[in-house]
Each structure stands twice: as structure tokens, then as C-alpha cells.
C-alpha positions as CSV (number, residue, x, y, z in Angstrom):
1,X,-15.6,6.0,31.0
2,X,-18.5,3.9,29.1
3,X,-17.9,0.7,28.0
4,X,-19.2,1.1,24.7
5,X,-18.6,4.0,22.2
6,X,-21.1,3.8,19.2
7,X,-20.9,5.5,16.6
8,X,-23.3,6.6,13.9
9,X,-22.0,8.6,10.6
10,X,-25.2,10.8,9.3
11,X,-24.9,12.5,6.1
12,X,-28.6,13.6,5.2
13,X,-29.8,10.7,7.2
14,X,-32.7,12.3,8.7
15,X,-35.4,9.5,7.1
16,X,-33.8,7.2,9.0
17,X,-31.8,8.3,11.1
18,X,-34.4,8.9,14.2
19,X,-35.3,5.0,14.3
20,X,-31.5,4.2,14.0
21,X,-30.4,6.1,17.3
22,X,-33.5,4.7,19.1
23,X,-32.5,1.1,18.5
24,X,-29.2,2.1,20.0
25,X,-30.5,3.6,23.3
26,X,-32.7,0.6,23.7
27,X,-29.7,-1.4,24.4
28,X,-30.4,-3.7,27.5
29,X,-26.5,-3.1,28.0
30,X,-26.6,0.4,29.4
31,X,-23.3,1.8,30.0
32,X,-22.5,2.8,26.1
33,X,-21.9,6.8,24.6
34,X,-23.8,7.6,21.3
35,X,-21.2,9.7,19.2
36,X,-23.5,10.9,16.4
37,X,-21.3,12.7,13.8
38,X,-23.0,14.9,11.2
39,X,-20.8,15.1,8.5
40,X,-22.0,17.9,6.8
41,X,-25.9,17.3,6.7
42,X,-28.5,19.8,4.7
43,X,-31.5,18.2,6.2
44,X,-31.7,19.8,9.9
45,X,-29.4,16.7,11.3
46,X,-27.9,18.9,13.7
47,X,-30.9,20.6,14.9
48,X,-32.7,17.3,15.7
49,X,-30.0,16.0,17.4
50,X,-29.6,18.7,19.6
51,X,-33.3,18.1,21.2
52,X,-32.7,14.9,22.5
53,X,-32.3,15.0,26.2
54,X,-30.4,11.5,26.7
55,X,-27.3,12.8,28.1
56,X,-25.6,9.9,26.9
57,X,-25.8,11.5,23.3
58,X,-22.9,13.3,22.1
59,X,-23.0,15.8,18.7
60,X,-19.8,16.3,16.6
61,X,-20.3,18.5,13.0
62,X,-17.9,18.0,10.8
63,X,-17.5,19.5,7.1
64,X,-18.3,16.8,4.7
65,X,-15.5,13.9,4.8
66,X,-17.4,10.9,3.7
67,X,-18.5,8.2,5.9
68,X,-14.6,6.7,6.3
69,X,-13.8,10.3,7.3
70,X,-17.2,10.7,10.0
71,X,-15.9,7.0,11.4
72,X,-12.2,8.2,11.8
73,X,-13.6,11.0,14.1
74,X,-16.2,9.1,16.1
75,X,-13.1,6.3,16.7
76,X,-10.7,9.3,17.7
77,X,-13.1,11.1,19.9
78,X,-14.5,7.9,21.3
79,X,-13.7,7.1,25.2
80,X,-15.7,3.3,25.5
81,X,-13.4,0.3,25.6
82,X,-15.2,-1.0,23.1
83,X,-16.3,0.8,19.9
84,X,-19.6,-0.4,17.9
85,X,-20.4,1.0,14.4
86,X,-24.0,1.8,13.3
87,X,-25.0,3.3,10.2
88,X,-27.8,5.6,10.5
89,X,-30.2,3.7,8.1
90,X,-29.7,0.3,10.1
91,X,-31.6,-0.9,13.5
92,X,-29.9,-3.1,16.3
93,X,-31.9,-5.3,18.1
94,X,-32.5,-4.7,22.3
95,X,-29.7,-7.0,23.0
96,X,-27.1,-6.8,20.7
97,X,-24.4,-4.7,22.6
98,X,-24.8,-6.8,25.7
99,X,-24.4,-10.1,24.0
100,X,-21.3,-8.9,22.1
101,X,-19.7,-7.5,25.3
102,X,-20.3,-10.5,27.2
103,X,-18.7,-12.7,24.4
104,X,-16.0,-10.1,24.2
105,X,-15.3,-10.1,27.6
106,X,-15.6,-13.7,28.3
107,X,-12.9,-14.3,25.2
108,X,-10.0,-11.8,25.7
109,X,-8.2,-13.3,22.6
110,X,-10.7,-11.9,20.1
111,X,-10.7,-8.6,18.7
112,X,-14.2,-8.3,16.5
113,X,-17.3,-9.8,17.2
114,X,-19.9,-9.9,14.6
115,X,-23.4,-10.4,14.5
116,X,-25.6,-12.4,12.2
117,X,-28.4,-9.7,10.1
118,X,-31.9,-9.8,8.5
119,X,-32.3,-7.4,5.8
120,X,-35.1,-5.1,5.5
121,X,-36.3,-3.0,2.8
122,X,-36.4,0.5,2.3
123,X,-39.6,0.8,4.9
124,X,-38.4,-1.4,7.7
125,X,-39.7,-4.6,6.6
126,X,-38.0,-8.1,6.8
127,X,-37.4,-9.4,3.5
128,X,-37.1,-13.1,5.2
129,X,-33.3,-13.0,4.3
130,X,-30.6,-13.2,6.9
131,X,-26.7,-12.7,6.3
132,X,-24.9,-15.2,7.9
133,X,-21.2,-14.2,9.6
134,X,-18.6,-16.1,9.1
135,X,-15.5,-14.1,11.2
136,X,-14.6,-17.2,12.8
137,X,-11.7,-19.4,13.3
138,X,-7.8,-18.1,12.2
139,X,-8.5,-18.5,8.7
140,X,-10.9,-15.0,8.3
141,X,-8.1,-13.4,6.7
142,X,-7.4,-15.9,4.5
143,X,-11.5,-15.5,3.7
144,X,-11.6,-11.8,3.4
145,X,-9.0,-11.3,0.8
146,X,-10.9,-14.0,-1.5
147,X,-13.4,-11.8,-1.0
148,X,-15.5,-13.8,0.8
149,X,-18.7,-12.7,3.1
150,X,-16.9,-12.4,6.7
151,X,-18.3,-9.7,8.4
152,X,-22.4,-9.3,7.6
153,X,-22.5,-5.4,7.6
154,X,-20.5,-2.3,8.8
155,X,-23.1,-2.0,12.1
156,X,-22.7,-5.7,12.9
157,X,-19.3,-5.7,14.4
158,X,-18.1,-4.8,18.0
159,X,-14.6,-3.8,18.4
160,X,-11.8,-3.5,21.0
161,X,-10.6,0.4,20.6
162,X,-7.2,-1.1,21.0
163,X,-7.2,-2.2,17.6
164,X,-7.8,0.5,16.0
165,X,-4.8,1.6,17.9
166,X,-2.5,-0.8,16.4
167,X,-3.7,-1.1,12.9
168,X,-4.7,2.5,12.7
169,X,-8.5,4.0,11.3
170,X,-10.4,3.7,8.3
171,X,-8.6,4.8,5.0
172,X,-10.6,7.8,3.5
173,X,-8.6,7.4,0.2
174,X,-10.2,4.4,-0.6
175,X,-13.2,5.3,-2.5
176,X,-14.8,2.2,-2.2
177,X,-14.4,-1.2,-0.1
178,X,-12.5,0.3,2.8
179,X,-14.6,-1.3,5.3
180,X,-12.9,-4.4,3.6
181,X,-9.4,-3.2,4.2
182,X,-10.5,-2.4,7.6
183,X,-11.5,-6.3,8.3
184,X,-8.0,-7.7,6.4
185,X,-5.7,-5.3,8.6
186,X,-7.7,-6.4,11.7
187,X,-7.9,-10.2,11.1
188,X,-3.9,-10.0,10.2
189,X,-3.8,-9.4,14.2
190,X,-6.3,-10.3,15.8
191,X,-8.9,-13.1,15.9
192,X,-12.5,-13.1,14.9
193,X,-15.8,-14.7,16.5
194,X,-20.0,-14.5,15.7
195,X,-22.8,-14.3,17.8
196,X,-24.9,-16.8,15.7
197,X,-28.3,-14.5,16.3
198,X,-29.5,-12.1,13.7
199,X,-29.2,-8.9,16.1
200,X,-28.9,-6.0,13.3
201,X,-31.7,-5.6,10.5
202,X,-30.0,-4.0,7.4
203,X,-31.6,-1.7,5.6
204,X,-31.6,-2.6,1.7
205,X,-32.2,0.8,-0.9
206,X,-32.8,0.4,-4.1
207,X,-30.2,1.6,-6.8
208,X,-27.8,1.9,-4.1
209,X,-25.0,-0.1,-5.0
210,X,-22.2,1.9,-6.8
211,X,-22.4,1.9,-10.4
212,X,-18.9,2.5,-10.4
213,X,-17.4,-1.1,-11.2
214,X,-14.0,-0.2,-12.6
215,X,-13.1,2.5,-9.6
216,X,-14.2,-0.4,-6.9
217,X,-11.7,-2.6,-9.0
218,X,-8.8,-1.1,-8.5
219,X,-9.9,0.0,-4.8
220,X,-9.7,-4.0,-4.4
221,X,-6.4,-4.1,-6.2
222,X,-5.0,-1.4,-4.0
223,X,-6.7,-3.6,-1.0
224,X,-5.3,-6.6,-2.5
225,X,-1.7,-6.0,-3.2
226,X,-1.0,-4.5,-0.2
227,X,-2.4,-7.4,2.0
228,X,0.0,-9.7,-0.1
229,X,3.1,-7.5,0.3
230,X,4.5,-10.1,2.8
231,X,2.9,-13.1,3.2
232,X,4.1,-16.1,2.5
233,X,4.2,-17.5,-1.2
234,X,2.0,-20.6,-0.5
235,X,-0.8,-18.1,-0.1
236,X,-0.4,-16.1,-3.3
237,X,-3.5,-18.4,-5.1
238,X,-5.9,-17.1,-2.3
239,X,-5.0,-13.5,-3.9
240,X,-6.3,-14.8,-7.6
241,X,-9.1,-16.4,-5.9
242,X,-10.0,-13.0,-4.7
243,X,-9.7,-11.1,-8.2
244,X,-11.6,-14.3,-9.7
245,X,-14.5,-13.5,-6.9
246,X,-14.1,-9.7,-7.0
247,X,-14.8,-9.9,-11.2
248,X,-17.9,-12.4,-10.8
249,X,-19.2,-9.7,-8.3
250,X,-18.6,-6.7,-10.4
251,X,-20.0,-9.0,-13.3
252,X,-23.8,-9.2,-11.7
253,X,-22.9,-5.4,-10.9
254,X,-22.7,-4.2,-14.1
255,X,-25.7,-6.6,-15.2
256,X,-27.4,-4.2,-13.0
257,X,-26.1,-0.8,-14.8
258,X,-27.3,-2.5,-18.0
259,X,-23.8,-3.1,-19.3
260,X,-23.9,-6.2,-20.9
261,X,-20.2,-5.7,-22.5
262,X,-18.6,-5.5,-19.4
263,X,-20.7,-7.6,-17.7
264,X,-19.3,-10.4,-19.7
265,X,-15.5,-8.7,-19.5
266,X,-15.9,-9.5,-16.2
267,X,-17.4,-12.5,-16.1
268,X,-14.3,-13.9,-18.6
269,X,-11.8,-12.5,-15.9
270,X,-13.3,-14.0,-13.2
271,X,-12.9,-17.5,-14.8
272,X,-9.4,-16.5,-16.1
273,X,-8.3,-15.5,-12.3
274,X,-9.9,-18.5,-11.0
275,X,-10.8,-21.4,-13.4
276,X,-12.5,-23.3,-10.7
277,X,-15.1,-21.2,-10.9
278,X,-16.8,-22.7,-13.7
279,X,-17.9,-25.1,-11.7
280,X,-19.5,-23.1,-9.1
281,X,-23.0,-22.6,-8.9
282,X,-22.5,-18.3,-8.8
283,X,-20.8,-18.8,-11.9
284,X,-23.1,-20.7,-13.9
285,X,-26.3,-18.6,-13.1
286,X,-24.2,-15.6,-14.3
287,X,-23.0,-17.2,-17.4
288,X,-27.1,-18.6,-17.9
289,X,-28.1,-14.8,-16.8
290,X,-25.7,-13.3,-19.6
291,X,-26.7,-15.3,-22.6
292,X,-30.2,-15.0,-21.8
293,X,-29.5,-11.0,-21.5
294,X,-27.9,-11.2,-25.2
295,X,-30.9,-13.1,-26.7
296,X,-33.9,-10.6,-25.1
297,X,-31.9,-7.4,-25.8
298,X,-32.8,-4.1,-24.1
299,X,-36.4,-4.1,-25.3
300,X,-37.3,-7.2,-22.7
301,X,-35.0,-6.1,-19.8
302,X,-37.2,-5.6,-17.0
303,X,-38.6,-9.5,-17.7
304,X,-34.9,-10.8,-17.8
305,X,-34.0,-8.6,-14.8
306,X,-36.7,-10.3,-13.0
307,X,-35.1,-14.0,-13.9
308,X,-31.4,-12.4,-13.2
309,X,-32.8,-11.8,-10.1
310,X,-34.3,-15.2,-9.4
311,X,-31.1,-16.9,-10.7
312,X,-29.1,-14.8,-8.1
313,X,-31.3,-15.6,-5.1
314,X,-29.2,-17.6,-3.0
315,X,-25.6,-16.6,-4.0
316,X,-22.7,-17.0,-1.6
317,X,-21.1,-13.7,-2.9
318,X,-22.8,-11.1,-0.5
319,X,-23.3,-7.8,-2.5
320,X,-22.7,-4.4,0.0
């Protein structure tokens, strides 16, 4: 059996995909499986798959299930000890596995080691930015459901395969955020660490983010409500400081679809959920990005897109 089971979702990935699987079998760690699962690809995925000789490389088709759906199946067919997660448009770096096994081995109380990241843009060049983890400590949960940056990306993490077998897979009803969900039903049992290294560059696409603001809403609601069911009542303010964090982030999203109406909706529930952030720093570049959205009108966007952009350089909230 390998030690490490990675799996990579593709769903017409082919641009990418090619660099993607290479970064995974030039792992310094060599006892790993690839589990490549084409979930449903137009673009000759499974016929370049098929040529590659590494024997270590396994092929499941699927019809199209989304990418919670082509997870579930890599996690179920999976046979390593540990499972890693790698999105076919994202690169590890040589050592990545090996580092995280060490850790992982060395520190049999955790359950999910991340990574730190450096984004790259849509040609595989750094943009100088790197993501900072923060799944560390026994208060990630209590981070995650204020929706707080804890895990960098979905290819960052390593995972004990015996967590999934406690908490059970990825929900593929959840249309958005369920690598989210994933993270709070794994931190409720199990503890969190960081290897403090950018080992995964993160591939950034333009006009990728949803545009679908309400629908990720209420995924976080479902998300939300259920991690609250029986938790202590002390907590219950963490749970408005998520919906307050949750509306400032959907606020810049919808600054992005050029909905200025419920950008500032948004922004006005964010500050009703949580009050204290009016004095956060997220919260006034927003509120400064907003009015200066209402004065210039549509005619000027692209010049006040560029200072939105400038104002947001440096947020805390992570967008994914």
C-alpha cells in the first residue's frame, strides 16, 4: 500500500492539468499513488492520461459529478494512509509530500497538515503574494466558522484517510464552500498544524470567483447552523462573527459583479452581524471603496476598480 494517495479532480483541465501531475511525481517522497479522476472531461483528458507510463498513475472516469463528487471517489478508491488533494491547475513544490508526512508522522495527534502558498497567475507566474496558514493550535474551529483564512487552498492540506472515515467525505449538495464544511467537521475532531514554507503555488484565473453571492450565502448558513447545533452557548457570538465576515466578503464580491446595491446590502449586514467591524481595517477600505463607487458611477469603473483593488491589497479575508 502507498503511503500517500493524491488525488487530482480534472474537469477540462487539459491547459493545466499536464504541469499539475508533473509537480506531483516530482515528489522527493516517493511512495505516493496518483488517482487522476476525469470527471467527465470534453478535452481528450482521458486519452492523455492514458499515455503516461508512470505506473504509479491510476485513471478513474466518471460522469460529470462536480469536483466534491470527483474528490469523494478519489477518497473512496484511495489505498495511501495519507490522502493529499491537488487541483489540476495548481503546482506542488519537490518537497511538499515528504515534509508533511514527516510532520505527520512525527505528531500522531494531528489530523491535517497544511502548507503555506504563493499565488501565480493564470501563466505560472508568482505574483509575490503568499497565503499564510493558520490551522494551528485547538482554536481552528473556532477560526473557521468566523470564517477566517485557516487552510491556504484545497491542494495545500495532507490528510490522515482515517478522518475521512470518521467525519465522512465531501458534501456534493453544497454548491459552494464545502471545502469549508470539510475543514469545520475535521477540526471539531481532530487537531490542525502548518508547515511554515510556501510548498503549493496557486494558480489565480481571472473572473473566476462565483458571481453567485446569495447561493454561497446560504451554503454558509447551511454550513453555519449545522456547526452550531450543539456547541456550547458561550460560543454562539463566534457564529455572528462569521455571518458579519461572510457579508464583508460577499460585499467586495459583488463589488466585483458590478452590483453596487448589494454590495452595500451586504456591507450593512456585515456591520449589523458584527459591529466591531467598523473598526477593522477590511471594513473601512470597503465602506471608502463603496462611496467612491457611488460618486464615479459605471462610466469610470475600470479606474475605480483599479483603486478597489489597491484598497483591498492586503486584506485578512482570503477570497477562494
Amino acid at each position: 500500500m502507498p503511503k500517500v494517495s493524491v488525488i487530482i479532480p480534472a474537469y477540462n483541465a487539459m491547459p493545466y492539468l499536464k504541469e499539475a501531475v508533473e509537480s506531483a511525481l516530482k515528489q522527493t517522497l516517493t511512495d505516493f499513488e496518483v488517482l487522476i479522476v476525469d470527471d467527465g472531461s470534453s478535452d481528450g483528458t482521458v486519452e492523455w492520461v492514458s499515455q503516461i507510463k508512470d505506473p504509479r498513475v491510476r485513471l478513474i472516469s466518471q460522469q460529470n459529478q462536480g469536483s466534491s463528487g470527483a474528490r469523494n471517489t478519489g477518497i473512496t478508491a484511495a489505498q495511501g494512509e495519507y490522502i493529499a488533494l491537488l487541483d489540476a491547475d495548481d503546482i506542488w513544490e519537490p518537497t511538499k509530500l515528504e515534509k508533511q508526512v514527516r510532520y505527520l508522522e512525527e505528531n500522531p495527534a494531528v489530523g491535517l497538515v497544511d502548507t503555506w502558498t504563493v499565488l501565480i497567475d493564470q501563466q505560472g507566474k508568482s505574483t509575490g503574494r503568499v497565503v499564510v496558514s493558520y490551522a494551528e493550535g485547538d482554536d481552528v474551529w473556532k477560526q473557521l466558522v468566523q470564517f477566517k483564512t485557516v487552510c491556504c487552498c484545497d491542494s495545500t492540506p495532507l490528510i490522515r484517510r482515517s478522518c475521512f472515515e470518521k467525519v465522512g467525505l465531501f458534501n456534493q449538495e453544497l454548491p459552494f464552500l464545502e471545502d469549508l464544511d470539510m475543514w469545520i467537521r475535521l477540526a471539531s475532531d481532530y487537531r490542525f498544524a502548518a508547515i511554515k514554507e510556501p510548498l503549493v503555488r496557486y494558480r489565480q484565473h481571472p473572473g473566476s470567483k462565483s458571481t453567485n453571492c446569495q447561493g454561497t450565502l446560504e451554503a454558509f448558513r447551511t454550513i453555519i447552523e449545522k456547526a452550531f447545533e450543539s456547541v456550547p452557548a458561550e460560543l454562539f457570538p463566534l457564529r455572528e462573527r462569521g455571518y458579519g465576515r461572510i457579508n464583508l466578503y460577499l460585499a467586495w464580491r459583488a463589488i466585483n459583479n458590478k452590483d453596487y446595491d448589494q454590495a452595500i446590502n451586504f456591507n450593512h449586514q456585515a456591520l449589523a452581524h458584527y459591529p466591531q467591524l467598523i473598526f477593522s481595517w477590511d471594513f473601512i477600505r470597503q465602506t471608502i471603496a463603496l462611496t467612491l463607487l457611488k460618486k464615479f458611477g459605471h462610466q469610470t469603473y475600470n479606474k475605480a476598480r483599479i483603486l478597489v483593488q489597491s484598497l483591498r491589497r492586503g486584506t485578512s479575508i482570503q477570497q477562494s
